[in-house]
C-alpha positions as CSV (number, residue, x, y, z in Angstrom):
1,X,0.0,0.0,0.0
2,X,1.0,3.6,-0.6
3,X,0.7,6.7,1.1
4,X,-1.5,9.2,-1.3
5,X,-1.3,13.0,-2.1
6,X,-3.6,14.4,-4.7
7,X,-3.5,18.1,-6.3
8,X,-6.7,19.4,-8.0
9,X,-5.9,22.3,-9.6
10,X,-6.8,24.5,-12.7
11,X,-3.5,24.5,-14.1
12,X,-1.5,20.9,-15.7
13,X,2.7,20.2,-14.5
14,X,4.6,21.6,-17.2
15,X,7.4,19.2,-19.0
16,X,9.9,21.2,-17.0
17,X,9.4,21.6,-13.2
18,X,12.6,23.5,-11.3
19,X,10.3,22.9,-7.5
20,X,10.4,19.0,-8.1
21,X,14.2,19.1,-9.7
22,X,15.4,20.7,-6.3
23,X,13.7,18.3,-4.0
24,X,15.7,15.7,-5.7
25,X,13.0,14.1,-8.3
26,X,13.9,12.7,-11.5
27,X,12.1,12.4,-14.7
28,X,11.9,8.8,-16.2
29,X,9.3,9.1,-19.0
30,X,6.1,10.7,-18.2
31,X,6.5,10.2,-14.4
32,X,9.1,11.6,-11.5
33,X,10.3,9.9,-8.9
34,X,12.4,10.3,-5.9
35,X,14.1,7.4,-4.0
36,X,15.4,6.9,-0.3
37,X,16.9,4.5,2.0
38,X,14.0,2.4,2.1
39,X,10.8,4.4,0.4
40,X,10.2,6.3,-2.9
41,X,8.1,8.8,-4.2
42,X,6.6,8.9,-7.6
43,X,4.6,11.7,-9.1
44,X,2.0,11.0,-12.0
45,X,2.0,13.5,-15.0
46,X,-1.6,15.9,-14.8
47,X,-4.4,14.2,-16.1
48,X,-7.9,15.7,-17.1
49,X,-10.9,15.1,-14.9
50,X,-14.4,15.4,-15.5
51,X,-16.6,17.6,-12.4
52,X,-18.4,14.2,-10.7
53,X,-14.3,13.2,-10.7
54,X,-13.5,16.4,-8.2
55,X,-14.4,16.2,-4.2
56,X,-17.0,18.6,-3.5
57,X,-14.4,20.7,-1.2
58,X,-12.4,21.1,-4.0
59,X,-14.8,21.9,-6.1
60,X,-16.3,24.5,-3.6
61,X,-12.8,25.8,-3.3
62,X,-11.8,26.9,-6.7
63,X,-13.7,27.7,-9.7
64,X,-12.6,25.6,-13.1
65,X,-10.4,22.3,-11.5
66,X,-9.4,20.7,-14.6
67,X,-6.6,18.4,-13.2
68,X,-5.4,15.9,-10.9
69,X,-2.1,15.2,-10.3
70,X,-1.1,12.7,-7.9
71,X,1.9,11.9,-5.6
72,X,2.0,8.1,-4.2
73,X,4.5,7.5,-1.7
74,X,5.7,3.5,-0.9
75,X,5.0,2.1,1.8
76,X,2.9,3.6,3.4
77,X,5.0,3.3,6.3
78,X,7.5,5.5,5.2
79,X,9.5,7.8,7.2
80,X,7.3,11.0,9.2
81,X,9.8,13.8,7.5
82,X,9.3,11.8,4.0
83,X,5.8,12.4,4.3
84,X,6.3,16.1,6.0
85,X,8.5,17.1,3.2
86,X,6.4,15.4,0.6
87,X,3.2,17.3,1.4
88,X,4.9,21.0,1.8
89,X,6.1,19.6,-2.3
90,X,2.5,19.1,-2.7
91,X,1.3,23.0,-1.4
92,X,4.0,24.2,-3.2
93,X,3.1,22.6,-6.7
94,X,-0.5,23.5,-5.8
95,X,0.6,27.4,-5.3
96,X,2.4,27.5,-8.8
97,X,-0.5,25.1,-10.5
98,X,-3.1,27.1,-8.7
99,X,-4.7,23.8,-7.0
100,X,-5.8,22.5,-4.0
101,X,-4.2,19.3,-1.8
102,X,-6.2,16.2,-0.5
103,X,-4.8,13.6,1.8
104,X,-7.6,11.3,1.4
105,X,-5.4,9.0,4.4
106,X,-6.8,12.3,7.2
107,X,-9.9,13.3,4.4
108,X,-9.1,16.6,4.2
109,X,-8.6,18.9,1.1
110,X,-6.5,22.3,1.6
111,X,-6.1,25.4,-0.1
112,X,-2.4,26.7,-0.1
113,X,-1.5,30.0,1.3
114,X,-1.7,32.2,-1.7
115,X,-3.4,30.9,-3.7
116,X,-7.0,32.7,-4.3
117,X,-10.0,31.1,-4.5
118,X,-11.6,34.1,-6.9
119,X,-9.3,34.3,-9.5
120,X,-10.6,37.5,-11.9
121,X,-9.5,41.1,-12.9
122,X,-12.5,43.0,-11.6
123,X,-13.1,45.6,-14.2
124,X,-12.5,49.1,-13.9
125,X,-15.1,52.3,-13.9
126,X,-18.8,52.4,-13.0
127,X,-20.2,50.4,-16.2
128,X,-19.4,46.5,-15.8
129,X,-20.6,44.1,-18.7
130,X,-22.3,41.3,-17.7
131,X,-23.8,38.2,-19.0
132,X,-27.0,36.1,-18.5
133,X,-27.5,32.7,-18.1
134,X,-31.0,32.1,-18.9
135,X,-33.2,28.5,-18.3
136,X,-36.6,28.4,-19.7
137,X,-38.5,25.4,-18.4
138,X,-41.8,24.0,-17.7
139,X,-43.0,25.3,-14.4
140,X,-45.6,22.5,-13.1
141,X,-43.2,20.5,-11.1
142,X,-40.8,22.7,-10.1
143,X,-42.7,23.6,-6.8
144,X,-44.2,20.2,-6.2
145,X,-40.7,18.4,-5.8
146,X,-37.5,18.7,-4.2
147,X,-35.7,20.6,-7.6
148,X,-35.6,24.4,-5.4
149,X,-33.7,22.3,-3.1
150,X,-31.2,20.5,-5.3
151,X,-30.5,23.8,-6.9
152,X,-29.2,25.0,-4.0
153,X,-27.1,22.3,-3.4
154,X,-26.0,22.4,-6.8
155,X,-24.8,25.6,-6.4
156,X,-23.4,25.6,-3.6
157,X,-21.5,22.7,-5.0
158,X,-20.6,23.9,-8.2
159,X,-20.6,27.5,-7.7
160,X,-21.0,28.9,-3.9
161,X,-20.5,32.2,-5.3
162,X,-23.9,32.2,-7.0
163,X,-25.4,31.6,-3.8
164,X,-27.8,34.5,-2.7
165,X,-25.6,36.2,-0.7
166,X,-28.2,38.5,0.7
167,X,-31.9,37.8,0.0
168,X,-35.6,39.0,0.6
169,X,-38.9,39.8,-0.7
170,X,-37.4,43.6,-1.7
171,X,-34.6,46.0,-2.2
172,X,-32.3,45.5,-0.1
173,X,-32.6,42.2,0.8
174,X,-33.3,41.6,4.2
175,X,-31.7,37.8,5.0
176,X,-28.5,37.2,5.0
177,X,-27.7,33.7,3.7
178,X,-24.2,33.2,6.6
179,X,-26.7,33.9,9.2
180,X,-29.9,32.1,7.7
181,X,-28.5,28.8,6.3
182,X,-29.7,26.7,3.6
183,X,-33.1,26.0,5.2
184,X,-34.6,29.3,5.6
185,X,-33.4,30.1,1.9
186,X,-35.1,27.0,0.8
187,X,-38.6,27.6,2.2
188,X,-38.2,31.4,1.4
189,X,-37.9,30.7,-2.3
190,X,-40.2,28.3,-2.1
191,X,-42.7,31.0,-0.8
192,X,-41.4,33.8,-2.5
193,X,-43.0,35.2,-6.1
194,X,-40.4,37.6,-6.7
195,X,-37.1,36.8,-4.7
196,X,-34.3,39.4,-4.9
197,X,-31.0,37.7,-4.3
198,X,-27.2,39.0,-4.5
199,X,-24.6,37.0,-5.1
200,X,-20.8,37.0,-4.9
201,X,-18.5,38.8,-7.4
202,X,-18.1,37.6,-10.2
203,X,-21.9,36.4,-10.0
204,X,-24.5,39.5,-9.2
205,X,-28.3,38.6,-9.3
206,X,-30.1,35.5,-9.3
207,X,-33.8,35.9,-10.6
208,X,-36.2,33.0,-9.8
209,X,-39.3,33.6,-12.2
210,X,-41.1,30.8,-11.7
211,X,-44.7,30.4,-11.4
212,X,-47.0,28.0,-9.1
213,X,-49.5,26.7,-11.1
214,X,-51.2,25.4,-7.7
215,X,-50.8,28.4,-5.6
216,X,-51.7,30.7,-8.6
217,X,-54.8,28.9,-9.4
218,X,-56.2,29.1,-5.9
219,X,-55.6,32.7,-5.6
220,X,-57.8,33.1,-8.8
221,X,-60.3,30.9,-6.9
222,X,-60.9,32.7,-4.3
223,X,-60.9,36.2,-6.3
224,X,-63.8,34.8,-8.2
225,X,-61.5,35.1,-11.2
226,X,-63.3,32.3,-13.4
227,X,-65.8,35.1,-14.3
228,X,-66.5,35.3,-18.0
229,X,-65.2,39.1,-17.7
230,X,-61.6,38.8,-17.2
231,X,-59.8,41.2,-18.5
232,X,-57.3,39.7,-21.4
233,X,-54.9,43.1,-20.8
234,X,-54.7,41.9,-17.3
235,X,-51.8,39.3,-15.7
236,X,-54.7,36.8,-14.9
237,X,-56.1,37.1,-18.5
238,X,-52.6,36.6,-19.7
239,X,-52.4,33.7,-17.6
240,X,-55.2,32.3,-19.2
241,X,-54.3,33.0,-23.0
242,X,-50.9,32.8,-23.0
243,X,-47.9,30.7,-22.3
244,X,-45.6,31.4,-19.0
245,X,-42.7,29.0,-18.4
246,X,-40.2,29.1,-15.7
247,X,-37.1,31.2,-16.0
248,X,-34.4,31.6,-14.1
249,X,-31.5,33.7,-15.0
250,X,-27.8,34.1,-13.1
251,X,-25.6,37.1,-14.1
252,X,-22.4,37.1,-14.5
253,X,-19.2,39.7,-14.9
254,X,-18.0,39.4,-19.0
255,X,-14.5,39.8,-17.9
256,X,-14.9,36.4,-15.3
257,X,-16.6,34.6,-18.0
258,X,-13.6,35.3,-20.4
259,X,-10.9,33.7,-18.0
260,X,-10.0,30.4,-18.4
261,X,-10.7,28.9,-15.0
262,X,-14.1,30.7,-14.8
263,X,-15.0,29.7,-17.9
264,X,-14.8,26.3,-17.7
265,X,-16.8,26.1,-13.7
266,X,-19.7,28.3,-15.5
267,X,-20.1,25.9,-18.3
268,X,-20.1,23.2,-16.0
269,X,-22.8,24.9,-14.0
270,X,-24.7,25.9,-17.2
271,X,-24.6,21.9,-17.7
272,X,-25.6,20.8,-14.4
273,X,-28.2,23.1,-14.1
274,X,-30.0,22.5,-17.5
275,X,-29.6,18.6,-16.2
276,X,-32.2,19.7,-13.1
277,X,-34.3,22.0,-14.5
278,X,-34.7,20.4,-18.0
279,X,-35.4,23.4,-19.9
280,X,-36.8,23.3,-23.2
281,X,-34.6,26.3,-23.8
282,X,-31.3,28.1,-22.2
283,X,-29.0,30.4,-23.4
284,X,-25.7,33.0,-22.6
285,X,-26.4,36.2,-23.6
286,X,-25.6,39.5,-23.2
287,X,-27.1,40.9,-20.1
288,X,-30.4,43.6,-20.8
289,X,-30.0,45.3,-17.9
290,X,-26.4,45.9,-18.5
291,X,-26.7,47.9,-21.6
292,X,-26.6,51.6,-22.6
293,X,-30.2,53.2,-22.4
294,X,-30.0,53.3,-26.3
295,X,-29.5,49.9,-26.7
296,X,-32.0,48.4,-24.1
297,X,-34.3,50.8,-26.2
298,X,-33.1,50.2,-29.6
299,X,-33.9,46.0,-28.5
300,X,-36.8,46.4,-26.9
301,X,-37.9,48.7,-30.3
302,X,-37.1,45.4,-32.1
303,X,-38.8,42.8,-29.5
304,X,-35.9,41.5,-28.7
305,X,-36.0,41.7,-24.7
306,X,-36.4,38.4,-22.6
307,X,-39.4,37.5,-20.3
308,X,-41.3,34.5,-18.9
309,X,-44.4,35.3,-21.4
310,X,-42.9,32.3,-23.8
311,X,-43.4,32.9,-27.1
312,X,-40.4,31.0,-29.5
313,X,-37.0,31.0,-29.3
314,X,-35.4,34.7,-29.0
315,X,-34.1,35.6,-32.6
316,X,-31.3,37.2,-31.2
317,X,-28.9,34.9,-29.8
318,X,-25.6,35.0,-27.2
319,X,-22.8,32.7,-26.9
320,X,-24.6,29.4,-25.6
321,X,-27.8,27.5,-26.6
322,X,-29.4,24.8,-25.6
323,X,-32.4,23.2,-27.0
324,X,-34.4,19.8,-25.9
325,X,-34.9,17.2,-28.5
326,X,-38.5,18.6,-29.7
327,X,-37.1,22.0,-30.6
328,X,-33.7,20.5,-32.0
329,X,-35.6,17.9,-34.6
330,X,-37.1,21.4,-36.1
331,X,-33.9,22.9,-36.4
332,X,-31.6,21.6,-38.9
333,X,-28.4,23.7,-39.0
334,X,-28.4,23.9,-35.2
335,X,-28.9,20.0,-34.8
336,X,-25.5,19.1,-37.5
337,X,-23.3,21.4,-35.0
338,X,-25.1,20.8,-31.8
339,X,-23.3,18.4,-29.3
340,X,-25.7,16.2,-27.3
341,X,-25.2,17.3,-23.9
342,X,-27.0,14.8,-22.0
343,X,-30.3,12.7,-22.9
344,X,-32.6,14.4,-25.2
345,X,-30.7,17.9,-24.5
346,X,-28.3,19.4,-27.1
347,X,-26.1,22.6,-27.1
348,X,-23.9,24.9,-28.9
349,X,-21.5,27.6,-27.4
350,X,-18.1,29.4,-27.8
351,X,-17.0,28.3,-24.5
352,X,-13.1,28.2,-24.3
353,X,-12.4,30.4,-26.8
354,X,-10.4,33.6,-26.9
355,X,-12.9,35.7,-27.6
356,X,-17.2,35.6,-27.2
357,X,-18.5,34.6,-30.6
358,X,-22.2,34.7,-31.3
359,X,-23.9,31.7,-32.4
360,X,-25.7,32.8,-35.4
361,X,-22.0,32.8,-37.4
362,X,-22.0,28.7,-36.0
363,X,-26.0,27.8,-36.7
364,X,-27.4,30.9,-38.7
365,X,-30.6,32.6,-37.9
366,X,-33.0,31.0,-36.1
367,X,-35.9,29.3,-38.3
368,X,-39.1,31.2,-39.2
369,X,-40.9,28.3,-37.3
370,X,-38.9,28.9,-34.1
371,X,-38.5,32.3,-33.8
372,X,-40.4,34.5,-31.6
373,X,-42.5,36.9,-33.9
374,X,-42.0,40.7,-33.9
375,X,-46.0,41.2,-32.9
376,X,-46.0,40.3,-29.2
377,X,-49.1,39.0,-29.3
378,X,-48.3,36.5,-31.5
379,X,-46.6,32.6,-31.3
380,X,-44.3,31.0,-33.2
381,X,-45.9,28.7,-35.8
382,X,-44.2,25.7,-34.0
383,X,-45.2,26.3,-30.2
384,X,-45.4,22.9,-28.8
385,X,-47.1,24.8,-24.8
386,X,-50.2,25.8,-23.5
387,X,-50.8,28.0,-20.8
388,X,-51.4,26.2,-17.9
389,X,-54.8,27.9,-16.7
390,X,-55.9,27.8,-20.5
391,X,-58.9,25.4,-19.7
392,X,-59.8,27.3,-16.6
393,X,-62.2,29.9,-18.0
394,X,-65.5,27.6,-18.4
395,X,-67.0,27.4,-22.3
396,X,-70.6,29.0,-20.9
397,X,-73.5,27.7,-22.9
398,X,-75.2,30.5,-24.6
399,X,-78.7,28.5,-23.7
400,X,-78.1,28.6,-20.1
401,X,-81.0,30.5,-18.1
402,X,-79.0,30.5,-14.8
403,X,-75.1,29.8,-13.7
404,X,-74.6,28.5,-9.9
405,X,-70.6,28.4,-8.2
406,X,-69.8,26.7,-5.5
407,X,-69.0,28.2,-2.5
408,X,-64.9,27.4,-3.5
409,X,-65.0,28.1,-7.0
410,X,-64.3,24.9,-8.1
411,X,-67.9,23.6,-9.2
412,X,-70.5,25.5,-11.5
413,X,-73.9,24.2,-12.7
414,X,-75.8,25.8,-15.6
415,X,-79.8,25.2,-15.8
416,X,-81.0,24.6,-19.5
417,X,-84.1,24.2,-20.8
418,X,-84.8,21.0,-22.2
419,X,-84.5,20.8,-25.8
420,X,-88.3,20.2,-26.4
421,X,-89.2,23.3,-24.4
422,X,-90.9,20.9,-21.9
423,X,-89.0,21.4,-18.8
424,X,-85.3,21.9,-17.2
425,X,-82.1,20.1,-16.6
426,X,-78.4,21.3,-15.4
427,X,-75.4,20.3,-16.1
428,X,-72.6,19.8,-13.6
429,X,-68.3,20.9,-13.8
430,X,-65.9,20.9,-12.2
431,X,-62.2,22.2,-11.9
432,X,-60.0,19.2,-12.3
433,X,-56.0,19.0,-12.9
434,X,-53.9,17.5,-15.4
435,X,-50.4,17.2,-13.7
436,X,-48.8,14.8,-17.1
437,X,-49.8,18.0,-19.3
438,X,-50.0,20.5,-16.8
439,X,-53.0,22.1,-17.6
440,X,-56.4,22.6,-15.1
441,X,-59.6,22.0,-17.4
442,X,-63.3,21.8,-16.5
443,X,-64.6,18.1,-16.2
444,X,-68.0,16.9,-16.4
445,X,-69.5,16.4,-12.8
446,X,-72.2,13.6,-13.1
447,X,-73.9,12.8,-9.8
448,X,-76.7,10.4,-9.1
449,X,-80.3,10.9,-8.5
450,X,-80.9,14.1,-11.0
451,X,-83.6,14.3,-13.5
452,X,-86.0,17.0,-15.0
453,X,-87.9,19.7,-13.3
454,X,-91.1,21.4,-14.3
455,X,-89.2,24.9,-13.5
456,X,-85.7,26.4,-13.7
457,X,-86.3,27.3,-9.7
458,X,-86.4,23.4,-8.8
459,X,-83.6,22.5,-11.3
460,X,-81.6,25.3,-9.3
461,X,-82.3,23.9,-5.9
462,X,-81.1,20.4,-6.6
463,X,-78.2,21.9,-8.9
464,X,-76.8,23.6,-5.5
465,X,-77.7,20.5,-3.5
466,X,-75.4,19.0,-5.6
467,X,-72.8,21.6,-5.3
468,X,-72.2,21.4,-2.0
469,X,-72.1,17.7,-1.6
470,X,-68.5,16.8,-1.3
471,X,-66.7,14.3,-3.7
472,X,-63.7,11.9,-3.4
């Protein structure tokens, strides 16, 4: 057995290494070794490693590991100073390579003294480019499941500098997340329409835009929103017309995302966040609310500015796209230079090169089809959504000589004549919920024991008998 050193770092050894020719190593090949009395040391060249290959301390340490190098030293019985002397090689290599040391034989991982864990120019003078990541996703599971709380594990994993530094329901944000912890963030966002969360340089804002189809609806019920008068100008008759998908977006310094290191922990965050949230859609782009107040205006002229109102795929496009299978079958050019990231999800981006490049010189415009039209009121021609509360406003029949709600909302009866004029019937809905499609629609309630009535009054009666009766 051998006594084991490992160096994570974002830098590889070089060929030529003056720290390990003055301990005493010598090269033989790809490897370096030093020998004493009775032990020797050998150190493995720099190999790349994948992110699920890092230790989470590592990976909270430094943004962009892309190595491992490791030092093995036999037996494991060797000399105390062998192993001293070995380890102070390892913190020195880690300085220079800009890594961090495990000793998996005492589980611990170390940062060396100077080397620093945020590793960016911060740019100079009051205007500061920024980026967006943006996921656009479908919203129906997101609160009924455990994803609010995985994504703050996978940030904190991947990224603890996106974490919401400071958070609340308002400018400034009230909580502070070192004083909080991860629980109270949790149920906050979970609660929380609008969250306003800071992060960490380089990361600024995190926006959570992501409806609850189940709290939302209820709300509506107990407005009495299901009236046939809602207003269509209105967020509820929006709700009810149009399509709203989740969105979350994460902004980011340019000049961070440009650096190596940086880069390559941001796309593995852009990754491993599109694997939870699944979005049909996510993207790098130029931050809006970064701009000159010419340009915000001059893309807003065009109908070019981002929002959770869903209506194709934004024909302007950044430095990173990813589309689901659905959207990617439709889109030729993009699927021939798109790399399947995972299952069903494929991407394009400039990531790791020199300088931001945007797409549309890789993949072209995006397709007629796809594209979000110019009119805002208006889809693209392929728009595989709905609107979640599309079903909820009831289809009223004209012939109805009376309507009846249940005291929740959630039941209505309408009393028609019969069709041969010679007496009255209603008819029985209710509000029922589709969580495969994720859609709410009105279902045909059909209890026992109703007939005909002589008059619309005794059709009523036993039409609000029935409405109160409780169902399983």
């Amino acid at each position: 057995m051998s006594y084991d050193l490992r160096i994570w770092s974002t830098g590889a050894l070089r060929e030529a290494c003056p720290l390990l020719t003055e301990a005493g190593y010598i090269k033989n090949a790809d490897t370096w070794a030093h020998e004493g009395e009775d032990w020797q040391a050998t150190l493995s060249p720099s190999v790349a490693v994948e992110s699920e290959d890092i230790p989470d301390a590592a990976m909270q340490m430094l943004p962009g590991i892309a190595y491992l190098t490791e030092i093995n030293i036999e037996p494991i019985s060797a000399p105390e100073k062998t192993v001293k002397a070995t380890l102070r090689l390892c913190k020195a290599l880690a300085k220079e390579l800009n890594g961090a040391v495990e000793n998996p034989q005492e589980g611990t991982v170390q940062l060396p003294s100077g080397v620093k864990k945020v590793a960016y120019n911060a740019p100079s003078g009051a205007e500061k480019k920024q980026l967006s990541l943006i996921w656009y996703f479908d919203p129906f599971a997101f609160h009924q499941s455990d994803k609010i709380d995985r994504m703050i594990d996978l940030l904190e994993l991947y990224m603890p500098d996106a974490l919401p530094r400071r958070y609340g329901d308002y400018e400034p944000p009230q909580y502070k997340y070192a004083e909080t912890g991860k629980s109270h963030l949790v149920e906050f966002l979970k609660t929380c329409d609008f969250p306003v969360c800071y992060g960490t340089k380089p990361f600024l804002h995190l926006f959570l835009s992501v409806p609850n189809p189940e709290a939302e609806t209820q709300r509506y019920l107990e407005n009495g929103a299901l009236q046939p008068t809602v207003d269509a100008q209105s967020p509820l008759g929006r709700k009810l017309t149009e399509y709203r998908c989740g969105k979350i977006e994460l902004q980011l310094l340019r000049d961070a995302f440009l650096q190596p290191e940086w880069n390559l922990a941001v796309k593995r965050l852009f990754a491993e966040m599109s694997k939870l949230l699944q979005p049909f859609c996510a993207e790098i782009i130029d931050d809006e609310s970064s701009m000159t107040a010419a340009a915000y205006l001059e893309k807003k002229k065009k109908r070019l500015i981002r929002s959770w109102w869903w209506r194709g795929i934004p024909r302007d496009m950044g430095y990173a796209l990813l589309l689901n299978k659905t959207y990617c079958l439709q889109w030729r050019r993009f699927h021939h230079n798109a790399v399947q990231l995972f299952d069903g999800f494929f991407s394009v981006d400039c990531f790791g090169e020199t300088a931001l490049c945007p797409l549309q010189k890789k993949i072209g415009s995006v397709p007629k089809k796809l594209a979000a039209p110019r009119n805002e009121s208006k889809t693209a021609p392929f728009f595989p959504f709905r609107p979640a509360a599309a079903l909820l406003k009831p289809a009223f029949d004209e012939a109805a000589v009376e309507t009846l709600w249940s005291s929740d909302k959630t039941r209505y009866a309408e009393i028609l004549p019969l069709p041969d004029g010679g007496g009255y019937h209603f008819r029985c809905m209710q509000l029922e919920y589709d969580d495969f499609q994720g859609v709410y629609y009105w279902a045909p309630l059909d209890p026992s024991g109703c007939s005909f009535f002589d008059t619309p009054e005794k059709a009523a009666t036993e039409a609000e008998r029935v409405l109160s009766v409780e169902y399983a």
